[in-house]
C-alpha positions as CSV (number, residue, x, y, z in Angstrom):
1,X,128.4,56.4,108.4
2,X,129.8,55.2,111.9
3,X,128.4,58.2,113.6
4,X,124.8,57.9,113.5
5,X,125.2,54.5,114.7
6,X,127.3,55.2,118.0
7,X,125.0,57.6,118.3
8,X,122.0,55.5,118.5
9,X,123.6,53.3,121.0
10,X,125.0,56.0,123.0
11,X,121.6,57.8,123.6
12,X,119.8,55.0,125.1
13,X,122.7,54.2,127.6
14,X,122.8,58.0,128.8
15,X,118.9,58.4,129.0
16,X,118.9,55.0,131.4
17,X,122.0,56.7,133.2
18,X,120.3,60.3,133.8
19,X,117.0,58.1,134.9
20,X,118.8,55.9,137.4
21,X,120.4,59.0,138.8
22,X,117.6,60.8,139.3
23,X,115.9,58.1,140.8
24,X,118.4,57.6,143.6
25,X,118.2,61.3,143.8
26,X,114.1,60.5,144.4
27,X,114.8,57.6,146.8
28,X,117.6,59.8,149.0
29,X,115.2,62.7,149.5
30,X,112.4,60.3,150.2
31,X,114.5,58.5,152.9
32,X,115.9,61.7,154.2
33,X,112.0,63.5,154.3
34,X,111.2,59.7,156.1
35,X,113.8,60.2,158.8
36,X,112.7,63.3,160.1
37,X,109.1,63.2,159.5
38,X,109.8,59.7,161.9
39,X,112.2,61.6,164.1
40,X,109.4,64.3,164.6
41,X,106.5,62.0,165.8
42,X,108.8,60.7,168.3
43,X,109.6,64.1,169.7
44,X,106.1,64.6,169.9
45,X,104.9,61.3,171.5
46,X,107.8,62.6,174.1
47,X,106.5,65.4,174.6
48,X,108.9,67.6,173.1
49,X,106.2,69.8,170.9
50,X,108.9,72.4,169.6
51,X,111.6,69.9,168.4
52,X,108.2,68.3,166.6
53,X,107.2,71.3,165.2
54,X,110.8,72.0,163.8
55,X,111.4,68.8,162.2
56,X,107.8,68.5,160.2
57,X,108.8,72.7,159.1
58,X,111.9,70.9,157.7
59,X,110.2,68.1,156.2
60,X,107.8,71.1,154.5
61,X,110.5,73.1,153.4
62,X,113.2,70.5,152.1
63,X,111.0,68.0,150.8
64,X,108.0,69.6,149.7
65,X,107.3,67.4,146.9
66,X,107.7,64.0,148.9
67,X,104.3,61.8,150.6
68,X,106.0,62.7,153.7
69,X,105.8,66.5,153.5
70,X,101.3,65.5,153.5
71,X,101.9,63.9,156.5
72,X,104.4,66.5,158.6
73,X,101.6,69.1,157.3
74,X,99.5,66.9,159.2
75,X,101.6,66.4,162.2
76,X,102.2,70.1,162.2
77,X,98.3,70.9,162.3
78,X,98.3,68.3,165.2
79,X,100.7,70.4,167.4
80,X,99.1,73.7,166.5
81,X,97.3,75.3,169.7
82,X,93.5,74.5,170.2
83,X,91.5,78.3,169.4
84,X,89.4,79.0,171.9
């Protein structure tokens, strides 16, 4: 008779655990995507359009999912040559 009441306590507690986790998880690829999606419009306001282009690629590829991947996609379209 114990059982099925641990049970019902231990199930909320380890849903909230598995959502906090995963929302740090969330918050650290947001952050990280952040960084170098800020890193990269330095390097192009320096003038250093390949460094650019290689840090919005990464925001693209490691953080697809993340506002910031939007914006690099931007950024990238930005450095792309004019067609003639």
């Amino acid at each position: 008779m114990m059982a099925p009441r641990i049970a019902s306590i231990v199930r909320p507690i380890a849903i909230a655990l598995l959502l906090a986790v995963s929302s740090v998880a969330c918050t650290s690829a947001e952050r990280a995507a952040q960084e170098a999606y800020e890193l990269a419009q330095f390097e192009q306001k320096q003038g250093n359009a390949e460094h650019a282009r290689q840090l919005y690629q990464e925001v693209i590829t490691k953080y697809p999912d993340t506002s910031w991947a939007k914006k690099a996609r931007a950024g990238l379209s930005e450095l792309q040559p004019a067609q003639p």
